[in-house]
C-alpha positions as CSV (number, residue, x, y, z in Angstrom):
1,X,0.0,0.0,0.0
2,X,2.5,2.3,1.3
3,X,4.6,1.9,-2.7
4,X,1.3,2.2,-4.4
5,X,0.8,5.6,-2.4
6,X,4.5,6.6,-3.2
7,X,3.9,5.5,-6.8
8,X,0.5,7.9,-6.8
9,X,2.8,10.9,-4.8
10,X,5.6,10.7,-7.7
11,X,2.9,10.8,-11.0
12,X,1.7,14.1,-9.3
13,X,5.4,15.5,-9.2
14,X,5.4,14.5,-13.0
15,X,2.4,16.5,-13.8
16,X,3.5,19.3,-11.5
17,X,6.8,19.3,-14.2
18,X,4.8,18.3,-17.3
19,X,2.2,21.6,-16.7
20,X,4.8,24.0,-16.0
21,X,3.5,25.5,-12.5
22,X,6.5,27.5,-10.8
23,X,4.4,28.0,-7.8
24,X,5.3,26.7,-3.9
25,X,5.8,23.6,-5.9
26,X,8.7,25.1,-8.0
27,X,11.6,23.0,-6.5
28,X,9.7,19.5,-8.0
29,X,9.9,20.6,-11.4
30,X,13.5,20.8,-11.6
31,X,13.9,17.1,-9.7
32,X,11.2,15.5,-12.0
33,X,12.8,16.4,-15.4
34,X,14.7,13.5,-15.3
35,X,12.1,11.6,-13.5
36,X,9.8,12.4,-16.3
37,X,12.3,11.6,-18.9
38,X,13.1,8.0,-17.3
39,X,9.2,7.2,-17.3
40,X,8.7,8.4,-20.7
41,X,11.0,6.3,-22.1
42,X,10.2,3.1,-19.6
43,X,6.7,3.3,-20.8
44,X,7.3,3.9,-25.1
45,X,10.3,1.0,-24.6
46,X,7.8,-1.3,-22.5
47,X,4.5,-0.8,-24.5
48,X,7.2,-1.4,-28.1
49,X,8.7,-4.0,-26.8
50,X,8.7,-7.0,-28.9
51,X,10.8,-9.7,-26.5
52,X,11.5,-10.4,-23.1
53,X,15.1,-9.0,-23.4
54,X,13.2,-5.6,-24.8
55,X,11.2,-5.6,-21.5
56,X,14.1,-6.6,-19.3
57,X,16.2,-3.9,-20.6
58,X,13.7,-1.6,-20.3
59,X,13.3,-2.0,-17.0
60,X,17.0,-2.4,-16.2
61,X,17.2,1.3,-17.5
62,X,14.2,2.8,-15.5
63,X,15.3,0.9,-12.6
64,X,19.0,2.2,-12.2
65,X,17.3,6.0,-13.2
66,X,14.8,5.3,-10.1
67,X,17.6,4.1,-7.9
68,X,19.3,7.3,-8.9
69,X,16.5,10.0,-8.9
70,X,15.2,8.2,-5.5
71,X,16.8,10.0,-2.4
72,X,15.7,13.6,-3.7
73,X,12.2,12.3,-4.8
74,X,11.9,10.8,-1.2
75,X,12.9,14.4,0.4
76,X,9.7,15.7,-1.4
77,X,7.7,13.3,0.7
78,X,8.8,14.9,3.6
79,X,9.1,18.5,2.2
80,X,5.2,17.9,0.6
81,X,3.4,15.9,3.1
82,X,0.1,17.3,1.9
83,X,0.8,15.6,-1.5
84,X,0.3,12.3,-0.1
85,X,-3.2,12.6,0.8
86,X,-5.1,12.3,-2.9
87,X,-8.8,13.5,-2.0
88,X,-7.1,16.8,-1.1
89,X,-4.9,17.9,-4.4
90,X,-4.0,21.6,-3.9
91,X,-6.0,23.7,-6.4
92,X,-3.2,24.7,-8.3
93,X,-2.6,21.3,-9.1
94,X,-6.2,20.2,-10.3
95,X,-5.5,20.5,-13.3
96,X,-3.4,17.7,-13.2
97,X,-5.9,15.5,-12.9
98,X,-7.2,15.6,-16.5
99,X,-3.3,14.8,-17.0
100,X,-3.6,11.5,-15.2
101,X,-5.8,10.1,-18.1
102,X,-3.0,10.6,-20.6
103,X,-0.1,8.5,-18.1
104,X,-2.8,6.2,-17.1
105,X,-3.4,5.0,-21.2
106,X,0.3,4.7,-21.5
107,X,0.8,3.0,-18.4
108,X,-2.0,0.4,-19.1
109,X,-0.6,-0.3,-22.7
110,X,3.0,-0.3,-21.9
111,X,1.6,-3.4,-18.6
112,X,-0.7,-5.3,-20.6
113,X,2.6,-5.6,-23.3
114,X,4.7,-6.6,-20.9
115,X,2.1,-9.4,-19.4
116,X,3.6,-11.5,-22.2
117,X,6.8,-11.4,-20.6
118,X,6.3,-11.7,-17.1
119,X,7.3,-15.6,-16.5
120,X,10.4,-15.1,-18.1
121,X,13.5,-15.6,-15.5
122,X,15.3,-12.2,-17.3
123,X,11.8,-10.2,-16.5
124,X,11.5,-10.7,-13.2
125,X,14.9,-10.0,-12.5
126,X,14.7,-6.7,-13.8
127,X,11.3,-6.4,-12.1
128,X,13.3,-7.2,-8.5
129,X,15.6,-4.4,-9.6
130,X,12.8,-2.1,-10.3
131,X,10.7,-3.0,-6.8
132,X,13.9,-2.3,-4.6
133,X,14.6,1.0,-6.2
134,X,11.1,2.3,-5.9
135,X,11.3,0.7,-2.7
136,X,14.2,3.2,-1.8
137,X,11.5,5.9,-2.2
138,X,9.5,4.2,0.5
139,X,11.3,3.7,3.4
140,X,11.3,5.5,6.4
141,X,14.7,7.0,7.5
């Protein structure tokens, strides 16, 4: 519960980024270029991908960025505690919510692809990778 939270806080830093607001939230934008970048090309590789080493690579890739990118996302979480609640987005970040559609597609096309994949041993590595870096995000000091 608590990554699928985390997961939820980080796709509003993207659309915080992705609509340009340079309001109290200024100081995310910067952090989730690469952030935004990383998922981008995580989701276009994944939904692509035409074999199990496409996926596995994919997620290698997004995995390391994550693992990277992870210590200053989590210092938002702390910084932006009011993020974390969902039924109470900030009103200068409603509009973000008509956003969410857009990722949501993306994200559904780019898991259903790799469904295929999921059994293989080279997946599920990458996958483990992937869980302990977004783990990272996570934890509690």
């Amino acid at each position: 519960m608590r990554l699928r939270k985390t997961s939820y806080f980080f796709l509003i830093c993207v659309f915080v980024f992705m609509s340009g607001c340079g309001s109290k939230y200024g100081d995310v934008i910067e952090a989730n270029k690469k952030f935004v970048n990383a998922m981008e090309e995580y989701l276009s590789a994944t939904g692509e991908a035409a074999s199990a080493k496409e996926i596995a690579k994919a997620i290698t890739i997004y995995a390391a960025e994550i693992e990277k990118l992870a210590p200053q996302l989590k210092q938002f979480m702390h910084k932006y505690p009011e993020l974390e609640d969902t039924t109470k987005v900030p009103e200068e970040l409603k509009d973000l919510q008509d956003q969410m559609g857009d990722l949501e597609e993306k994200t559904t096309k780019s898991f259903m692809n790799m469904m295929k994949y999921m059994m293989d041993p080279e997946v599920q590595a990458a996958q483990q990778k992937l869980q302990k870096a977004m783990m990272k995000m996570a934890q509690e000091n």
